[in-house]
N, CA, C and O of each residue as an XYZ file, in Angstrom:
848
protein
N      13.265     66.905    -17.912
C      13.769     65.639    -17.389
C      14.605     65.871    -16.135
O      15.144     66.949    -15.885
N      14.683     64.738    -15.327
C      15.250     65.271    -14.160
C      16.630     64.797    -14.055
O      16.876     64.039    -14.993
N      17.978     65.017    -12.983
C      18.532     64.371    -12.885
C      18.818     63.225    -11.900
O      19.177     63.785    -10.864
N      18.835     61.861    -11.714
C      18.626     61.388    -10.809
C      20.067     60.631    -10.802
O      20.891     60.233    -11.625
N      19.883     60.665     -9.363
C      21.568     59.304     -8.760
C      20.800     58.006     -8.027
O      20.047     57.680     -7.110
N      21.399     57.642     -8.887
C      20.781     56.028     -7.850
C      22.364     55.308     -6.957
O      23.294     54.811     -7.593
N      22.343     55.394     -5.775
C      23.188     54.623     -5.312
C      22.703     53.275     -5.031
O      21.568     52.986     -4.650
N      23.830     52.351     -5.292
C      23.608     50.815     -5.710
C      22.904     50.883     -7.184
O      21.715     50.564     -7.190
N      23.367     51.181     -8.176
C      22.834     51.547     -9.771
C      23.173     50.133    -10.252
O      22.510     49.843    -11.247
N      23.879     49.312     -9.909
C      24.246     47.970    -10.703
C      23.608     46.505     -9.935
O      23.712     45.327    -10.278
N      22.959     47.102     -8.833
C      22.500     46.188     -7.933
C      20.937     45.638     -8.731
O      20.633     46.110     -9.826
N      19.864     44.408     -7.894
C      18.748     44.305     -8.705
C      18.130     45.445     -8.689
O      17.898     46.033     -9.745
N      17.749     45.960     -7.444
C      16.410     47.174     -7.771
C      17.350     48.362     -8.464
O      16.856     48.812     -9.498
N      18.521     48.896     -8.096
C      18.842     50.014     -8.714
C      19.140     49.730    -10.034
O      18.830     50.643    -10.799
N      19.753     48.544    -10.662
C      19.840     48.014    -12.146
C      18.515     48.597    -12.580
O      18.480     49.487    -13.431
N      17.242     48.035    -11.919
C      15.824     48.639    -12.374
C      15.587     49.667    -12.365
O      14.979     49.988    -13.386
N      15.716     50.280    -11.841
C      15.308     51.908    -11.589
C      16.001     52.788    -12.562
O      15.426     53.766    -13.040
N      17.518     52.392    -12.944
C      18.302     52.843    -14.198
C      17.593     53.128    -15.088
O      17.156     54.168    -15.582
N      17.467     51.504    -15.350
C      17.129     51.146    -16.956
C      15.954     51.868    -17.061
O      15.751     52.588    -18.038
N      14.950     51.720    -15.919
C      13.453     52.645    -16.221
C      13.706     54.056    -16.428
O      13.121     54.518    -17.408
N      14.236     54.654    -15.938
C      14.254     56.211    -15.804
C      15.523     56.627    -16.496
O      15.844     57.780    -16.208
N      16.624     55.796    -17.623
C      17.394     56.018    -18.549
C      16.145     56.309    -19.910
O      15.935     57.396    -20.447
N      15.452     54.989    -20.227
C      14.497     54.994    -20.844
C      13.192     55.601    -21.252
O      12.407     55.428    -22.184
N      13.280     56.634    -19.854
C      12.202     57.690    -19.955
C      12.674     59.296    -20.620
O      11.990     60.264    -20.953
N      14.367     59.012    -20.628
C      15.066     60.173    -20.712
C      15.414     61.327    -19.864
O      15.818     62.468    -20.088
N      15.105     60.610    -18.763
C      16.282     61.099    -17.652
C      17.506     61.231    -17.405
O      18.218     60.405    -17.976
N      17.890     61.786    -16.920
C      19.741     61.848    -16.854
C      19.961     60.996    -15.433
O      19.419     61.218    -14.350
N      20.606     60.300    -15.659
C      21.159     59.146    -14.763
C      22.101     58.896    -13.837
O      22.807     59.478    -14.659
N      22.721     58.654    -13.075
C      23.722     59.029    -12.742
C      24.464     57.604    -11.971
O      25.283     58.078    -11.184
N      24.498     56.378    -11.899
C      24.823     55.272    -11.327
C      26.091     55.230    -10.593
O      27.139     55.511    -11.175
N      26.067     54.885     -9.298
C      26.739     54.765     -8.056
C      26.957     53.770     -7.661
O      26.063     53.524     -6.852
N      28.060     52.458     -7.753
C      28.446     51.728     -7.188
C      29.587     51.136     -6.771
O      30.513     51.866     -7.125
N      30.009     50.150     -6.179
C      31.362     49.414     -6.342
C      31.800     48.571     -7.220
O      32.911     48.052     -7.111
N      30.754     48.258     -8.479
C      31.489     47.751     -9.456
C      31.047     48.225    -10.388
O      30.051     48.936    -10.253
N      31.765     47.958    -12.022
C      31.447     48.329    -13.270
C      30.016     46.989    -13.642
O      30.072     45.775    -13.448
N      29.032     47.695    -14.129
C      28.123     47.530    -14.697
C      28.392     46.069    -15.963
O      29.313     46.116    -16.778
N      27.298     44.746    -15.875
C      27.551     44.551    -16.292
C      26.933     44.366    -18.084
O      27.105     43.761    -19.142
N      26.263     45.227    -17.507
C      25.322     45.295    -19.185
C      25.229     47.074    -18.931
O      24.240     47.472    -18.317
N      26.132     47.981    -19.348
C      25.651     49.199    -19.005
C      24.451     49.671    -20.069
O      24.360     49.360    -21.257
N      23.464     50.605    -19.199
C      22.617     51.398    -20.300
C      23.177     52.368    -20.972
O      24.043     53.129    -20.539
N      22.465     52.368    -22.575
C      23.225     53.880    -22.806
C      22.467     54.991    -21.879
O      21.468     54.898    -21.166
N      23.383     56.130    -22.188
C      23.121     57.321    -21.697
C      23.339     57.794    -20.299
O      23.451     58.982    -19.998
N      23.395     56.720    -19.400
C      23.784     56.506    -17.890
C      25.035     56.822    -18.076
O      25.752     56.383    -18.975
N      25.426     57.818    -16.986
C      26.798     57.909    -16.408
C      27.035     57.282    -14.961
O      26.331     57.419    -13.961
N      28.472     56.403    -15.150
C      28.613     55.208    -14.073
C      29.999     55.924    -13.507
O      30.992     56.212    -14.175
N      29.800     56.117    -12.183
C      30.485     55.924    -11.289
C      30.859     54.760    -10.375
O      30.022     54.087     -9.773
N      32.345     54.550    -10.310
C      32.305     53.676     -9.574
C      33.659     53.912     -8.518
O      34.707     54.492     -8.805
N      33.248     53.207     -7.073
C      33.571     53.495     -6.122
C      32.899     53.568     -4.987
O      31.678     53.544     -5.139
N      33.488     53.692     -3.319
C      32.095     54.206     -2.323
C      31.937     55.308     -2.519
O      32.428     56.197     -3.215
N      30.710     55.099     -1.388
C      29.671     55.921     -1.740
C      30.478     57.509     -1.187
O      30.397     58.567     -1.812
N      31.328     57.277      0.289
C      32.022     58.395      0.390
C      32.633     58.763     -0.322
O      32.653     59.986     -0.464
N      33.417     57.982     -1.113
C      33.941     58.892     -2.428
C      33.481     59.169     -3.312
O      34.293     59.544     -4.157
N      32.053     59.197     -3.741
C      31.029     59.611     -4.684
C      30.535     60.434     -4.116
O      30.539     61.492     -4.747
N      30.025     60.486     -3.063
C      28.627     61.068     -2.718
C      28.743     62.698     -3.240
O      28.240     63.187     -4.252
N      29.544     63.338     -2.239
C      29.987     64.419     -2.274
C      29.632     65.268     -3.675
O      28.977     66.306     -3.774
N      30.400     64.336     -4.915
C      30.493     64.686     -5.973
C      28.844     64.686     -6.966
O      28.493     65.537     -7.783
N      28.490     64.104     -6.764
C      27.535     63.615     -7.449
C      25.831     64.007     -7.132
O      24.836     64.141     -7.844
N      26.133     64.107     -5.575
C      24.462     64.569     -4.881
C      24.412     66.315     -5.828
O      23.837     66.598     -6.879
N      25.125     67.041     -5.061
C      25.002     67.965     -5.850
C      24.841     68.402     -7.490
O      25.608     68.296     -8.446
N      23.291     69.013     -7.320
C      22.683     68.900     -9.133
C      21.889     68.159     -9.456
O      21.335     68.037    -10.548
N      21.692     67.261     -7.957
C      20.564     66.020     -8.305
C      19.263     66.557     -8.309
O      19.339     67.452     -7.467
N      18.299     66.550     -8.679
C      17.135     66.536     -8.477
C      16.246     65.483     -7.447
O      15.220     65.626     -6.782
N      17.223     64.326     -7.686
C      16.265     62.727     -7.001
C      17.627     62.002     -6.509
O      18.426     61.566     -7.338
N      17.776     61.930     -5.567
C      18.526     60.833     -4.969
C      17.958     59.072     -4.960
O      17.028     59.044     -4.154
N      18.083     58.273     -5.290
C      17.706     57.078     -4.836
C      18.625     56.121     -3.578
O      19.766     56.570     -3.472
N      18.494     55.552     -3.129
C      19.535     54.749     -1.934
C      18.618     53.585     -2.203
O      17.414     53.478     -1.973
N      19.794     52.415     -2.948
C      19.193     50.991     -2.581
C      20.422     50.180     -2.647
O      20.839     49.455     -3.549
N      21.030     50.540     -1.195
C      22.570     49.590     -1.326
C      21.620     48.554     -0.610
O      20.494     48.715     -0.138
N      22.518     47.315     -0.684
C      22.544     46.457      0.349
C      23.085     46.181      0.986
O      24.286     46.287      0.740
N      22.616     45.515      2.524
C      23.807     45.981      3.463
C      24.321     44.483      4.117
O      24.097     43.840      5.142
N      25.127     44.337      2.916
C      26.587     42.928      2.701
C      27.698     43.190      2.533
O      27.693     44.373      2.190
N      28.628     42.856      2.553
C      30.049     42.913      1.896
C      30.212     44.003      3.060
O      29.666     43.850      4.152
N      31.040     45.164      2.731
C      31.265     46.317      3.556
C      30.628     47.193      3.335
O      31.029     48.356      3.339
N      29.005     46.669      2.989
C      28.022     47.596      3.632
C      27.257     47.290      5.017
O      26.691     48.145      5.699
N      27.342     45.902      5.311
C      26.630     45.551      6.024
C      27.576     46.111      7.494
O      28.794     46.066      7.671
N      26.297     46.722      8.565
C      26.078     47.262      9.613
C      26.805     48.321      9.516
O      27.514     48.729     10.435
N      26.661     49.066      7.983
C      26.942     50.623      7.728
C      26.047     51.628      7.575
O      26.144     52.851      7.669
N      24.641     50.462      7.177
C      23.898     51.639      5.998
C      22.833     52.420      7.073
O      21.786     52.628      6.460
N      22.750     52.927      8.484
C      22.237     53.448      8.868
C      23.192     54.670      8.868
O      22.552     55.721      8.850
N      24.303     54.810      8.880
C      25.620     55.723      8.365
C      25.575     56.015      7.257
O      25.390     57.223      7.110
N      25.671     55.396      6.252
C      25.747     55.843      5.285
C      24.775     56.315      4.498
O      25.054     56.882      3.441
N      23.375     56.121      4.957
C      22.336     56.358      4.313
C      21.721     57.897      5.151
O      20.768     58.433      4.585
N      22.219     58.532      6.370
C      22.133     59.350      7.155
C      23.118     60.538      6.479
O      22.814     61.731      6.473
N      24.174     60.064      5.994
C      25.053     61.055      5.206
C      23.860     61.563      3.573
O      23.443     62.627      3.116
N      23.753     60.357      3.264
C      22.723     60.661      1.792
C      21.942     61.298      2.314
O      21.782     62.244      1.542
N      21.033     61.494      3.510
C      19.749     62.140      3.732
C      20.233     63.598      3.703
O      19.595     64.456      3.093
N      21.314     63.857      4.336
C      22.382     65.213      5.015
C      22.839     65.910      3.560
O      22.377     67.000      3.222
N      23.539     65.365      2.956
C      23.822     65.739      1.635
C      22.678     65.989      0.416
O      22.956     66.948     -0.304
N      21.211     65.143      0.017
C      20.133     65.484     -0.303
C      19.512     66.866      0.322
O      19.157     67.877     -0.283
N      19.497     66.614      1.578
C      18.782     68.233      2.340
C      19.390     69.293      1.834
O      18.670     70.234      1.499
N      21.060     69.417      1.629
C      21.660     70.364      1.827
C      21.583     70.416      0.030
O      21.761     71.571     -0.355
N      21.408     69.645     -0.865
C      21.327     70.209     -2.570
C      19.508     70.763     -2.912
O      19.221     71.420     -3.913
N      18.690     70.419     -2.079
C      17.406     70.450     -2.637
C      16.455     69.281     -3.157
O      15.330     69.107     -3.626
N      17.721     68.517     -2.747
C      17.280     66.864     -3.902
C      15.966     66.122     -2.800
O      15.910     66.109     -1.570
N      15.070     65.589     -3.771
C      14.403     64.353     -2.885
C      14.788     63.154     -2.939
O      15.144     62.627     -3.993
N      14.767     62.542     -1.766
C      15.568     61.145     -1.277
C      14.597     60.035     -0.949
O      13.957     60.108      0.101
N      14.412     58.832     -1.917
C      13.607     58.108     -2.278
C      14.759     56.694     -1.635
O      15.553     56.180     -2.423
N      14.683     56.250     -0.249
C      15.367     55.094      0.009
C      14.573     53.405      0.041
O      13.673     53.341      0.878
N      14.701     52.724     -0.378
C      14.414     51.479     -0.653
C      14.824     50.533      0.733
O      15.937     50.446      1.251
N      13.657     49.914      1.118
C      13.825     48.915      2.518
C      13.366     47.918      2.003
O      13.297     47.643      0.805
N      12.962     47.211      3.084
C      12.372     45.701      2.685
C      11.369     45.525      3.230
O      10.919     46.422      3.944
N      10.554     44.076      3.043
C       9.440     43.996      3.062
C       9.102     44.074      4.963
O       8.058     44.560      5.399
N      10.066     43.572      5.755
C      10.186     43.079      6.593
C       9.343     44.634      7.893
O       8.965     44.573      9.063
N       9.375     45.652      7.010
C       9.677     47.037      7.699
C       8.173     47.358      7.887
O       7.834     48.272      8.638
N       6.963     46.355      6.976
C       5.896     46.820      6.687
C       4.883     46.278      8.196
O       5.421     45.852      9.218
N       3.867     46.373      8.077
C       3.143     45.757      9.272
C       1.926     44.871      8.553
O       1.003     45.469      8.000
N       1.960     43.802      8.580
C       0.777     43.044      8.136
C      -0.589     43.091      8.245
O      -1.472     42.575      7.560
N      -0.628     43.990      9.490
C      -2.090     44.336      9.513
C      -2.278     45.792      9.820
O      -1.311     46.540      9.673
N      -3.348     46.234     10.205
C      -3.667     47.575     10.865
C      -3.348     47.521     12.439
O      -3.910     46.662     13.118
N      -2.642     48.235     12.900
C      -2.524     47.949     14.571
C      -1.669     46.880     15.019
O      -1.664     46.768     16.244
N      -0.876     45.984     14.338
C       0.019     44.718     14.108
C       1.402     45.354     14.427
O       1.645     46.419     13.858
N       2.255     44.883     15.190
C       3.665     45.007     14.950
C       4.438     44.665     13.682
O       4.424     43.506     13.267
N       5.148     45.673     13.017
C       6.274     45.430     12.001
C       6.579     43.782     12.015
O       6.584     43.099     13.039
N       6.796     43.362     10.858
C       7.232     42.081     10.469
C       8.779     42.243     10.989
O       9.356     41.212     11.333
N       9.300     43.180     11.043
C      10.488     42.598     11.429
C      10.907     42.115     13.086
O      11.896     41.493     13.475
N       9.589     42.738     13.960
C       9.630     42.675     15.206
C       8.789     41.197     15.601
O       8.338     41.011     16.731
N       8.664     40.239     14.540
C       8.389     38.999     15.248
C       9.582     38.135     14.725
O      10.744     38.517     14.583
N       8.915     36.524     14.388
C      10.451     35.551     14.140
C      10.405     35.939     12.594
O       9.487     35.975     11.774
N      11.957     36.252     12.520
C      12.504     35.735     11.114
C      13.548     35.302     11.213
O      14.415     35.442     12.076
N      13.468     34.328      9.632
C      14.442     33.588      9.458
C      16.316     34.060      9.564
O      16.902     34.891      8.870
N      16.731     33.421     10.378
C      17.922     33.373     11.079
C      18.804     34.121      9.974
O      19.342     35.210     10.175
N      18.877     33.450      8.871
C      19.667     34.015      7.619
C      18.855     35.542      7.475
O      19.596     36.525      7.461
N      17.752     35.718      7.396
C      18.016     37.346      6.580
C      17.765     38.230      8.252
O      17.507     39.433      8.210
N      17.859     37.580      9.513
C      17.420     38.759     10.149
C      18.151     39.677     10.663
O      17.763     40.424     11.561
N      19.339     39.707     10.112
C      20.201     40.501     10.507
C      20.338     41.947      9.392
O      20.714     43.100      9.600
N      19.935     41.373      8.400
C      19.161     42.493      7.153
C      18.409     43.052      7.316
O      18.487     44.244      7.019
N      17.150     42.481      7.927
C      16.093     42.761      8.340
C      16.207     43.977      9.432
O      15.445     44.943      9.500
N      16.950     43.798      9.983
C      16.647     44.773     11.427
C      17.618     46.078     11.208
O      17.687     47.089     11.907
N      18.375     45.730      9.977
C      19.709     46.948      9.508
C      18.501     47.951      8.712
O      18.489     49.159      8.950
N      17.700     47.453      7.945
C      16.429     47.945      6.920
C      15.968     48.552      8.002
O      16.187     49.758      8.119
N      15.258     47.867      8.987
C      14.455     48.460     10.045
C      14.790     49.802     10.467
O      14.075     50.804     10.438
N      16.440     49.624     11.013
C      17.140     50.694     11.271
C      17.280     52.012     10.292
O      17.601     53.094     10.784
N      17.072     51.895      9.142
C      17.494     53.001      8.324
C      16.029     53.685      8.371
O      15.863     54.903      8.309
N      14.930     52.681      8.494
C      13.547     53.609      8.124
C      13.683     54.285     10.001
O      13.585     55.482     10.272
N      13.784     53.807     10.452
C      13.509     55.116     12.094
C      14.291     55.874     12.119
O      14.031     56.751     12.943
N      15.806     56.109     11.258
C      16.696     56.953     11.129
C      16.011     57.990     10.742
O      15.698     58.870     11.543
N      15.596     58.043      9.127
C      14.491     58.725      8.603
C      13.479     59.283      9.598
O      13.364     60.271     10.324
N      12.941     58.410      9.350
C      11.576     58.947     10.281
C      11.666     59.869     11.444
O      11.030     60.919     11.538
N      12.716     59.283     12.550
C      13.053     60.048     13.449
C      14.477     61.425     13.181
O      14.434     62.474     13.824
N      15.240     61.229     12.493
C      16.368     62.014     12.554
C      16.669     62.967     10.747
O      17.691     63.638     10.603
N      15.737     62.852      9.716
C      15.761     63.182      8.757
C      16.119     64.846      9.098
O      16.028     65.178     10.280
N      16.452     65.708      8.265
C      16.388     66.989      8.279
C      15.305     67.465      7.977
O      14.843     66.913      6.978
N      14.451     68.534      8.538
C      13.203     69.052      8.367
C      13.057     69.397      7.251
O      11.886     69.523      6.892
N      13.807     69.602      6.556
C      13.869     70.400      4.931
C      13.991     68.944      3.965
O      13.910     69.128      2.750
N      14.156     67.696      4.387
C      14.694     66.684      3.162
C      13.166     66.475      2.644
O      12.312     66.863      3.441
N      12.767     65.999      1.598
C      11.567     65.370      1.049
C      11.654     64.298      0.869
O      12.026     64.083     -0.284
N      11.427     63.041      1.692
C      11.696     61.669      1.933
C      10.926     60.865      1.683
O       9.755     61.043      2.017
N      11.278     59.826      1.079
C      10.083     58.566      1.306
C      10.907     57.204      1.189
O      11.930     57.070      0.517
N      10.259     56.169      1.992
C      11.076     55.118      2.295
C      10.238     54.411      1.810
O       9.180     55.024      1.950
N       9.948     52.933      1.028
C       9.565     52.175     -0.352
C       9.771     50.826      0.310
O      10.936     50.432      0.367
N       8.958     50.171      0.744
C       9.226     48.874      0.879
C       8.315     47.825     -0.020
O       7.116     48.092      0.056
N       8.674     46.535     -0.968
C       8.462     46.321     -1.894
C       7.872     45.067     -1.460
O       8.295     44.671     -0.374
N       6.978     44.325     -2.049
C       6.128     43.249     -1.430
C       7.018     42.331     -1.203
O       8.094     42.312     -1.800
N       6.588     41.243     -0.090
C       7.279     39.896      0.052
C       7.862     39.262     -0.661
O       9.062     39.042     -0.498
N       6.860     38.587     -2.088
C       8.121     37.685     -2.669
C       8.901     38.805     -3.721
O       8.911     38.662     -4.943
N       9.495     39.847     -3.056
C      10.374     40.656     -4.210
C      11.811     40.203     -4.179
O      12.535     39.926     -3.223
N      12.007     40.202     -5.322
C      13.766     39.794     -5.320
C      13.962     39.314     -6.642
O      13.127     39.064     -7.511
N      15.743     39.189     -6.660
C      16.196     38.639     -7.844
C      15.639     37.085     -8.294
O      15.309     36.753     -9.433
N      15.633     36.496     -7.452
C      14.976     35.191     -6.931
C      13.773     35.038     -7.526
O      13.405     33.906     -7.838
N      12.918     36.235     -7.792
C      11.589     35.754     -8.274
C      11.477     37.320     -9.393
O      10.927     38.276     -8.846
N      11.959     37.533    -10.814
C      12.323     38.967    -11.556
C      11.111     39.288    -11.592
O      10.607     40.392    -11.387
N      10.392     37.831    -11.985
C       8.818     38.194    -12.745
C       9.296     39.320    -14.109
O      10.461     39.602    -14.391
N       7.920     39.891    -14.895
C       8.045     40.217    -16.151
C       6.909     41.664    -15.464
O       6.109     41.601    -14.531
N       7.263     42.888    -16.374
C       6.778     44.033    -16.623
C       5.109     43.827    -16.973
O       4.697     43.330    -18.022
N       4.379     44.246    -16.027
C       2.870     44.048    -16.426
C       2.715     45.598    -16.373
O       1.505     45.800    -16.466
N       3.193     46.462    -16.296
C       2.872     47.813    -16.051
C       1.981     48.386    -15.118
O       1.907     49.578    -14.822
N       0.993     47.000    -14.469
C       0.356     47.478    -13.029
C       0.917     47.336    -11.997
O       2.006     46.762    -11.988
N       0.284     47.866    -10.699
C       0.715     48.050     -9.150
C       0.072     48.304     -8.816
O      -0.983     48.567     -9.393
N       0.401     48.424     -7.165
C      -0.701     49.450     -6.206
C       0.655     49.717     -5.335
O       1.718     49.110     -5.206
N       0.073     50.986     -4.773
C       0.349     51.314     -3.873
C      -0.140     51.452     -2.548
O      -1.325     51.596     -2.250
N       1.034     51.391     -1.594
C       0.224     51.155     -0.314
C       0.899     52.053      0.900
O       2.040     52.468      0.696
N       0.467     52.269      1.736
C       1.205     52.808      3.260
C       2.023     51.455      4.191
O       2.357     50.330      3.822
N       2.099     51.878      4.998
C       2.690     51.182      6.256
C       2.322     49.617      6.142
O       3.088     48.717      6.487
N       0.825     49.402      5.519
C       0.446     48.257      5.358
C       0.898     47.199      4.668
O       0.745     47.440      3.471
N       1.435     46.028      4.859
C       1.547     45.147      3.434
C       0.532     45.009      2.496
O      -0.544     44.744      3.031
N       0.490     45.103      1.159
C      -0.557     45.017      0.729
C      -0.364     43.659      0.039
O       0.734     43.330     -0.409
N      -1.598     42.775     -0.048
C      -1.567     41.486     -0.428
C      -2.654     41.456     -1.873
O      -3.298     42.469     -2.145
N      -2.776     40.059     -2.825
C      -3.797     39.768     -3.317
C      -4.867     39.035     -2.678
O      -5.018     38.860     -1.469
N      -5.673     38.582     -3.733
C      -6.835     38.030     -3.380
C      -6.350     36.374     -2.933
O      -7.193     35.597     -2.485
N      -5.508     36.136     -3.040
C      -5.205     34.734     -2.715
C      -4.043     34.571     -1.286
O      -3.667     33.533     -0.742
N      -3.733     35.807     -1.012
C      -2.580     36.299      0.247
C      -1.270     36.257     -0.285
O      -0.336     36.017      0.479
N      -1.122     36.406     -1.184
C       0.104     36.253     -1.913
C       0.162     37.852     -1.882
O      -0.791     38.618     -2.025
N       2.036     38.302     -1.574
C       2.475     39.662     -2.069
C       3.550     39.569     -2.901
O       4.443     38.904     -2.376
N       3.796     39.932     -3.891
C       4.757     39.966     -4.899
C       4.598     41.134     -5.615
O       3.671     41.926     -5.443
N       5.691     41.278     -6.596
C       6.184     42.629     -7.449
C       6.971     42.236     -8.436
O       7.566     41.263     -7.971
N       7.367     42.429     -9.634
C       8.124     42.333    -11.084
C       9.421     43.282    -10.253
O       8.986     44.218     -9.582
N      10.988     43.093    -10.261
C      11.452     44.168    -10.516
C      10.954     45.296    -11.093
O      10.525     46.271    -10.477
N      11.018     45.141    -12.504
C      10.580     45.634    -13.863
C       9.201     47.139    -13.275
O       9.217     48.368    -13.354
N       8.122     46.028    -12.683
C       6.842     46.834    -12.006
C       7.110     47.961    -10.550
O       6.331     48.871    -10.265
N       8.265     47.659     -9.843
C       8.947     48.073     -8.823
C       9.311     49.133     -9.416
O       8.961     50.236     -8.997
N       9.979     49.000    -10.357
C      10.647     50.097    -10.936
C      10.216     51.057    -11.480
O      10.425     52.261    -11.329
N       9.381     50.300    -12.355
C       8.238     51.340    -12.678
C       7.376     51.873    -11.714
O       7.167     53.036    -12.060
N       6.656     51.577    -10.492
C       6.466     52.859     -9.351
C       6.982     53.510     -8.965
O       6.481     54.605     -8.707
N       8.281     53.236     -8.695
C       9.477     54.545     -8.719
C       9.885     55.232     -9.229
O      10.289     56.209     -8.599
N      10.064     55.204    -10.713
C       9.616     56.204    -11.382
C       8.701     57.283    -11.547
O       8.816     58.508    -11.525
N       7.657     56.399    -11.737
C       6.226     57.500    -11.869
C       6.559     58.127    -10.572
O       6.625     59.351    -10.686
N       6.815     57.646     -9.245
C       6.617     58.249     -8.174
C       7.867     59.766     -8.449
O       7.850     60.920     -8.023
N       8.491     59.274     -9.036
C       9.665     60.171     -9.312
C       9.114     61.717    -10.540
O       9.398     62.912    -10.621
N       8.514     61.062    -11.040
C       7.895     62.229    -12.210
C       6.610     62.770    -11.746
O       6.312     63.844    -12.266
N       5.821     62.316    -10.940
C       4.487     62.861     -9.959
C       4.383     62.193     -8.730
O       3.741     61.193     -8.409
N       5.103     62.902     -8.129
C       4.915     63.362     -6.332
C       4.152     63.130     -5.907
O       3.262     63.977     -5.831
N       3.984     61.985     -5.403
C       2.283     61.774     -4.582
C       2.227     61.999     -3.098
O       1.320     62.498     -2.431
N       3.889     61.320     -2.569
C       3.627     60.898     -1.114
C       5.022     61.554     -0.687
O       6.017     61.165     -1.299
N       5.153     62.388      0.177
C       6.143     63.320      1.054
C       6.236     62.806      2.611
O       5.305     62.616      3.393
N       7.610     62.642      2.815
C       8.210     61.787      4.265
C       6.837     60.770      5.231
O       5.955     60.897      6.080
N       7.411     59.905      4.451
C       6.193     58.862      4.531
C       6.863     57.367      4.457
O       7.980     57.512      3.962
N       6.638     56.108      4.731
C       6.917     55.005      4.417
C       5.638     54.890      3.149
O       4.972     55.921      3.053
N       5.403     54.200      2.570
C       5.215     53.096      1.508
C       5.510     52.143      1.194
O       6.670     51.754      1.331
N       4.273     51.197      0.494
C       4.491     49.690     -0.556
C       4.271     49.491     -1.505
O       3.220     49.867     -2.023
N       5.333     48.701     -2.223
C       4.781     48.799     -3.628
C       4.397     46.983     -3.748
O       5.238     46.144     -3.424
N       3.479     46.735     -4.088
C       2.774     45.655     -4.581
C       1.761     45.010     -5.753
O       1.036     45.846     -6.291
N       1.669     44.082     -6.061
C       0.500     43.914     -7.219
C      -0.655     43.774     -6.256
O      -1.799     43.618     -6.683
């Protein structure tokens, strides 16, 4: 079993990613600014920033996760703070599995990134902070980190939990859609690709999607 840290562990996707990979019998390790409000057993919760965690906690990891969001006094940090996680992952051995948004993907083949046309006024300032953390990666990662950046279909969110079907697909750079143009994801199903992705290694410093 491995050990994994999820920073943002009490948030929606990292709440998910817990509970999945507590449940598989992994060792856990949850990172946030507040106490949990349904804790899992077996998870050990830290709480606090991430600078005052990180340090402590990367080391011994096997799997880093990063899925803060960037609000409160994260917002117009997390290309900083998620550049320290990449720095600190390189330097334990750990692989660093960071979570973006949908906005990061490209709708078609040969299409500009969704985040480089109009979005809505309210999230585009999220949007382009996400943007920012995947070219951090991409461009400035350490040659030694084992990276992958996860962006999760359109209608993903707390907003829409949906229920555990245990399927997915996976995808590259592409959004991947259904047969009706609809993109969506279960937390629950999110979580569960991150996992598996976590227990068999498919895809090394790469973007990805996770979608039905």
């Amino acid at each position: 079993m491995a050990t994994i840290v999820v920073f943002g562990g009490t948030g929606y996707t990292g709440g998910s990613v817990v509970r999945e990979a507590a449940a598989r019998g992994h060792h856990v390790i949850s990172v946030s600014r507040s106490e949990p409000q349904e804790p899992v057993d077996g998870v050990r919760y830290e709480v606090g920033s991430v600078s005052e965690v990180a340090a402590r906690v990367v080391p011994g990891a096997d799997v880093v996760v990063a899925a803060l969001s960037p609000r409160g006094d994260m917002a117009g940090r997390l290309v900083e703070v998620y550049g320290e996680l990449a720095r600190l992952s390189a330097q334990s051995g750990a692989r660093y599995l960071q979570i973006g948004g949908f906005s990061s993907l490209r709708p078609g083949p040969g299409l500009p990134r969704v985040v480089e046309g109009e979005i809505p006024e309210q999230y585009r300032a999220e949007a382009l902070e996400g943007e920012a953390t995947r070219v951090m990666l991409a461009e400035q990662a350490p040659e030694e980190l084992d990276w992958l950046f996860i962006s999760p279909a359109g209608g993903y969110g707390s907003f829409a939990p949906g229920e555990r079907t245990g399927a997915y697909r996976v995808g590259d750079e592409i959004a991947l859609f259904d047969a009706d143009g609809n993109s969506n994801i279960s937390g629950a199903d999110f979580a569960l690709a991150i996992v598996d992705e976590i227990e068999n290694p498919r895809h090394h410093r790469e973007h990805i999607s996770i979608a039905y």
